[in-house]
C-alpha positions as CSV (number, residue, x, y, z in Angstrom):
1,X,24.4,-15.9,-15.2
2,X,23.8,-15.4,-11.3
3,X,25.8,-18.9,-10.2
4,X,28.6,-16.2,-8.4
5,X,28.7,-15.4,-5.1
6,X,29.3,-11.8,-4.3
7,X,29.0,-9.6,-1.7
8,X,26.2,-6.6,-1.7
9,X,26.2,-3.8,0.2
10,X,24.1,-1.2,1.2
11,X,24.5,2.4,2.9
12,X,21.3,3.4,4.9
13,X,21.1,6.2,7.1
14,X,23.2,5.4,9.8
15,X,23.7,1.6,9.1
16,X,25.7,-0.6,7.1
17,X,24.0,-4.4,5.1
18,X,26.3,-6.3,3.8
19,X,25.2,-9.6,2.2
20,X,26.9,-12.9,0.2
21,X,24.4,-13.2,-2.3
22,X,24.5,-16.5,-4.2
23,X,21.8,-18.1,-7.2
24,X,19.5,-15.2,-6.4
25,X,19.3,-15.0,-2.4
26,X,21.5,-14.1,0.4
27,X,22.8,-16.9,2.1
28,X,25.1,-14.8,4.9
29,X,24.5,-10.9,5.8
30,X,25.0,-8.6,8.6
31,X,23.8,-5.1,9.7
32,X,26.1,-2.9,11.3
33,X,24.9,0.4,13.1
34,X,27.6,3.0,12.0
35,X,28.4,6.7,13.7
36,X,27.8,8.3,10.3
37,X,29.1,11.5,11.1
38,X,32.5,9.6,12.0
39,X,35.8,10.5,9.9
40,X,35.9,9.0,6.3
41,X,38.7,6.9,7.5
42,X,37.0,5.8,10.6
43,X,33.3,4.7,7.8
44,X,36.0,2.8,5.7
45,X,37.1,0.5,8.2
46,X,33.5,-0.6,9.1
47,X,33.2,-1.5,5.2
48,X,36.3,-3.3,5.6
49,X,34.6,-5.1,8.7
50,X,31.5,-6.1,7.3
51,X,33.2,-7.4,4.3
52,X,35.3,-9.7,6.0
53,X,32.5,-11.1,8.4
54,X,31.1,-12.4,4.9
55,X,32.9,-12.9,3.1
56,X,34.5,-16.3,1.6
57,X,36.5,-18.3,-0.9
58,X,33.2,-18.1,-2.7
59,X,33.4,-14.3,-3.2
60,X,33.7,-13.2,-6.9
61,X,33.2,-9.1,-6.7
62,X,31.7,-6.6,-4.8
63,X,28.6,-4.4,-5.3
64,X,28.3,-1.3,-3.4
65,X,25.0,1.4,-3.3
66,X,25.6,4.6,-2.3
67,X,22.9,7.5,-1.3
68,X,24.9,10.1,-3.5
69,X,27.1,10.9,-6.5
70,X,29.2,8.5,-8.1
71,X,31.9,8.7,-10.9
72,X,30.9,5.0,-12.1
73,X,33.8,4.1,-14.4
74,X,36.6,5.0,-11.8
75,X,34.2,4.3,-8.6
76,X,34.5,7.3,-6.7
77,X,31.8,8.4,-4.4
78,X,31.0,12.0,-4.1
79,X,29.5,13.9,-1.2
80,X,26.9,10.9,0.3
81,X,24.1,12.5,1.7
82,X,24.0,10.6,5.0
83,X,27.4,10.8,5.6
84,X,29.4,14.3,5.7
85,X,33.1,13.3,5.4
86,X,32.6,11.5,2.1
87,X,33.0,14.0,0.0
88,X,35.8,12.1,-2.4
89,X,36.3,8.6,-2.0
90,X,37.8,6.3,-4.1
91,X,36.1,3.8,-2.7
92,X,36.3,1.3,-6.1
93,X,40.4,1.5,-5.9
94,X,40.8,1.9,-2.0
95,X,38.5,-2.1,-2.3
96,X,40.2,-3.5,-5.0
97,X,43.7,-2.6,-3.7
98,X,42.8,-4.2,-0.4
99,X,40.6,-7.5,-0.9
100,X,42.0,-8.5,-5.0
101,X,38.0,-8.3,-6.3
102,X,36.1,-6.5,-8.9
103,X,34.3,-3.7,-6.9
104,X,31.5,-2.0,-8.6
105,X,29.9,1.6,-7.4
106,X,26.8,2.7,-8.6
107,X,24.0,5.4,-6.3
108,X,21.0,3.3,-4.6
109,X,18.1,3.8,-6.8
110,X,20.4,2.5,-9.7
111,X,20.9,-0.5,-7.6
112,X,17.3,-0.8,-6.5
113,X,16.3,-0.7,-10.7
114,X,19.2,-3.1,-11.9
115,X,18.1,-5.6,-8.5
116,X,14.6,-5.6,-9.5
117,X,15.7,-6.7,-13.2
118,X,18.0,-9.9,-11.7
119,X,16.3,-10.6,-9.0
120,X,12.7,-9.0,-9.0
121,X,9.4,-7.6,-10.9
122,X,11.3,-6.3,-14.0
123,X,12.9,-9.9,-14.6
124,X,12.4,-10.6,-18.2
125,X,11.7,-7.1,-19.4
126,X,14.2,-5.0,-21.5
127,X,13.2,-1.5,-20.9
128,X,12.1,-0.8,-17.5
129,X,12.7,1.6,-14.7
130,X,12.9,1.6,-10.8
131,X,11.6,4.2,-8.8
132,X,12.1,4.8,-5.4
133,X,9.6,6.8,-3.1
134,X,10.8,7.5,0.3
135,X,13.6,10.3,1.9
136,X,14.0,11.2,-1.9
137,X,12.6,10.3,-5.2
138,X,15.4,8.6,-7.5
139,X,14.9,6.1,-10.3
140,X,17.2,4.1,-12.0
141,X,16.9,3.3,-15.8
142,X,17.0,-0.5,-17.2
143,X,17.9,0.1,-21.3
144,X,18.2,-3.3,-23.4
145,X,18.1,-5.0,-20.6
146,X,21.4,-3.0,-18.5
147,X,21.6,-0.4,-16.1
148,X,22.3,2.9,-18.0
149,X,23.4,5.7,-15.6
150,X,23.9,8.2,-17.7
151,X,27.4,9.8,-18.8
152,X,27.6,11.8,-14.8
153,X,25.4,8.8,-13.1
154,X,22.8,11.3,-13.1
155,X,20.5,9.3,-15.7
156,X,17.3,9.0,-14.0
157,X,17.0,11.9,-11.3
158,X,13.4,12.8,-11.7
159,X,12.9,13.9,-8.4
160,X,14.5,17.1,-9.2
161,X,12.4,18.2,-12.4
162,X,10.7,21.2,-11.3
163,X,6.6,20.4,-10.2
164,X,4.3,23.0,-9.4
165,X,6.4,25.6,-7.0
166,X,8.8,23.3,-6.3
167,X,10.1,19.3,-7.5
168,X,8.5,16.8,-7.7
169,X,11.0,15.1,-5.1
170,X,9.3,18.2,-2.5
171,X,5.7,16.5,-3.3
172,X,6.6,12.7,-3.1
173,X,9.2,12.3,-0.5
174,X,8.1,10.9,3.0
175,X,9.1,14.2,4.5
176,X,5.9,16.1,2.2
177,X,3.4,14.6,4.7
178,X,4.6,16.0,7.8
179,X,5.3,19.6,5.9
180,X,2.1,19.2,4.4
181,X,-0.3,17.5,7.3
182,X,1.5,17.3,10.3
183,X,1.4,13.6,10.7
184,X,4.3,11.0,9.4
185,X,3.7,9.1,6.2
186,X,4.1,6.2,8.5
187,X,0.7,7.4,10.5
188,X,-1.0,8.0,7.2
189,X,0.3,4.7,5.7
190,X,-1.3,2.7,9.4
191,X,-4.4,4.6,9.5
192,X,-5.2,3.9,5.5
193,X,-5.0,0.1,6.6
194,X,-7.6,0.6,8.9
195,X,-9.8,2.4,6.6
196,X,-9.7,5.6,7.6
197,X,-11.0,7.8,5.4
198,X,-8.7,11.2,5.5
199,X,-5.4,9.1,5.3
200,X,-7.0,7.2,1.5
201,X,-7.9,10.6,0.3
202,X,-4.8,11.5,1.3
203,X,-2.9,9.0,-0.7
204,X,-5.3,9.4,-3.1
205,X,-4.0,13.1,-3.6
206,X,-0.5,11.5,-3.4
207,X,-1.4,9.2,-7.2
208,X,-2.2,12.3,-8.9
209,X,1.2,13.8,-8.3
210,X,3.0,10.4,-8.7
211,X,0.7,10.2,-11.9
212,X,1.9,12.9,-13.1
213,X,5.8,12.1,-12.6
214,X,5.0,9.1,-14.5
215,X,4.2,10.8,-17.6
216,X,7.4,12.6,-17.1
217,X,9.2,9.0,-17.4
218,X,6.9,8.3,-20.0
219,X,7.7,11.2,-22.6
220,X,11.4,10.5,-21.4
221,X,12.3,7.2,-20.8
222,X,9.0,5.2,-22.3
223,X,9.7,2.0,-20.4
224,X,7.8,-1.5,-20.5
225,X,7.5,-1.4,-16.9
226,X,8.0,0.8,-13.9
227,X,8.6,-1.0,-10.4
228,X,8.0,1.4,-7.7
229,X,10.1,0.7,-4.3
230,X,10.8,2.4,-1.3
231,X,8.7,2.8,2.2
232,X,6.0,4.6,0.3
233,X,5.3,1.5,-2.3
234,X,3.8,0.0,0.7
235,X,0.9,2.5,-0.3
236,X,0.7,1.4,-3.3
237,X,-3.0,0.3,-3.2
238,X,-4.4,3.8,-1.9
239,X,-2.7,5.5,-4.5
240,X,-2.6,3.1,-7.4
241,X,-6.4,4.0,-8.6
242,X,-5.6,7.7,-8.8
243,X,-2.1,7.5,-10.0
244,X,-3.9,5.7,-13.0
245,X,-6.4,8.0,-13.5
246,X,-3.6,10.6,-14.1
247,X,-1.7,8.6,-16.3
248,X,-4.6,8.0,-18.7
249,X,-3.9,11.6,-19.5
250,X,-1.0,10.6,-21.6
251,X,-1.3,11.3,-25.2
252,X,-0.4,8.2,-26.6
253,X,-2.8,5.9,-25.6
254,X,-0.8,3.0,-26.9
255,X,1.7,3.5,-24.6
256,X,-0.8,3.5,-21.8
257,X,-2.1,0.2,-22.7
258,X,1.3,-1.7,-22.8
259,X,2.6,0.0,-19.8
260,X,2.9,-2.3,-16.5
261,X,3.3,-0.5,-13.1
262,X,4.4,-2.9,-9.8
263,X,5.3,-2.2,-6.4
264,X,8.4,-4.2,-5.1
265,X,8.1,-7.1,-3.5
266,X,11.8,-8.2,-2.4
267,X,12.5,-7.0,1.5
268,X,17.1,-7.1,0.2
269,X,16.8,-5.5,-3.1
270,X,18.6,-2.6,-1.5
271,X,21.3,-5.9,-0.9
272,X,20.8,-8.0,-4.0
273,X,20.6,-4.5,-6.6
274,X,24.3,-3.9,-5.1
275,X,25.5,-7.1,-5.3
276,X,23.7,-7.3,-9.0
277,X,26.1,-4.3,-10.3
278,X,28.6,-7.1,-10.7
279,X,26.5,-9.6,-12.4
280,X,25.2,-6.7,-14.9
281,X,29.3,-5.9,-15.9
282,X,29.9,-9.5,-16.1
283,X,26.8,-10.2,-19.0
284,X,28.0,-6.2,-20.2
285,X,31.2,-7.6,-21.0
286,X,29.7,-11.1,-22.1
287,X,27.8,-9.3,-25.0
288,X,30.9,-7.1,-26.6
């Protein structure tokens, strides 16, 4: 199922990951620091550069995971949030013209749900979904055992479900603690190591929301498994108790007891989730 090699890669902020990913690890990748504010032409070359600097006869497809909006079936990215001239690219066509390889396209918490269930927690699960917790809140949804992304690629977009007198995205995103305490999630992530009481009530605080987002999934989606990712799962433990407590709320308590929640434990699955967009077309295709 995974015995091709294909390339992976993931837009961050203002860098670029490209990785060769072959039976389930990366054997080759590179980061590449990017002027994301450059012209669109000027982004495309360094995807052409970082390609190339993996690539090899090996090389089946390519995976790509944007932060952003993506027509999935034609594999045009719309207006990426980290990077201001890509407001249309036809990224799919532009990469298939130029190197002769299946591309695939798909937004970054799809990747991160469809990675985890290759090459992570949700292995061996049908229904599952991935949810990220970090700059934003998205989650990608894992249905009879594919990625399903929805008819706009907007299956899964959580975040922006109105919470309280905001989203819930406002409440959970890395950016809440600052608003909220004056201190970076980081600070509050270091200090809860060390025991410090404030930062664990804190987080604690943090579950119940989360908890409550989780229900959301739960009357929605009502998945086997939820893997939560992101540079807030590293909390996990100082939220996990209260987060719990919330959940048991739910009014089917059948549900409850069936349901597994994770935290992520692959470092690449921003990597391996692109490059798994290929392998989850291939088996798609397999199957009809």
């Amino acid at each position: 199922m995974n015995q091709n090699a294909v390339i992976g890669i993931s837009f961050g902020g203002k860098t670029l990951v490209a990785g060769k990913v072959k039976d389930g690890r990366i054997e080759k990748s590179i980061v590449r620091v990017i002027n994301n504010k450059a012209l669109e032409n000027e982004i495309l070359t360094e995807v052409f550069n970082v390609i190339n600097e993996v690539k090899d006869d090996e090389i089946a497809g390519i995976g790509i995971g944007v932060p952003g909006i993506v027509d999935v079936e034609k594999g045009i990215v719309y207006d990426v949030q980290t990077i201001p001239s890509w407001h249309e690219v036809h990224i799919k066509e532009i990469l298939e013209s130029h190197f002769g390889l299946k591309v695939y396209v798909n937004n970054d918490a799809n990747c991160f749900a469809i990675g985890e269930t290759y090459f992570g927690q949700t292995q061996g699960y049908e229904n599952s979904v991935g949810l990220i917790l970090g700059a934003g809140v998205g989650a990608g949804i894992i249905f009879k055992g594919h990625l399903y992304s929805g008819t706009n690629c907007g299956a899964g977009e959580f975040g922006d479900i109105a919470y309280k007198e905001q989203n819930y995205e406002f409440y959970l995103n890395d950016a809440f603690f600052e608003y909220k305490y004056g201190v970076p999630a980081l600070t509050f992530l270091n200090r809860a190591k060390r025991k410090d009481k404030i930062a664990r009530a804190i987080f604690e605080y943090y579950g119940f929301d989360l908890g409550n987002l989780i229900k959301t999934i739960l009357y929605t989606v009502d998945p086997e498994i939820i893997t939560i990712g992101g540079p807030l799962s590293k909390a996990f433990p100082y939220f996990e108790k209260s987060m719990w407590k919330k959940i048991k709320t739910f009014k089917y308590k059948q549900t409850i007891n069936k349901l597994q929640i994770v935290a992520s434990k692959q470092d690449d699955i921003a990597v391996l989730g692109a490059a798994a967009l290929y392998y989850d077309a291939q088996n798609q295709r397999m199957k009809k």
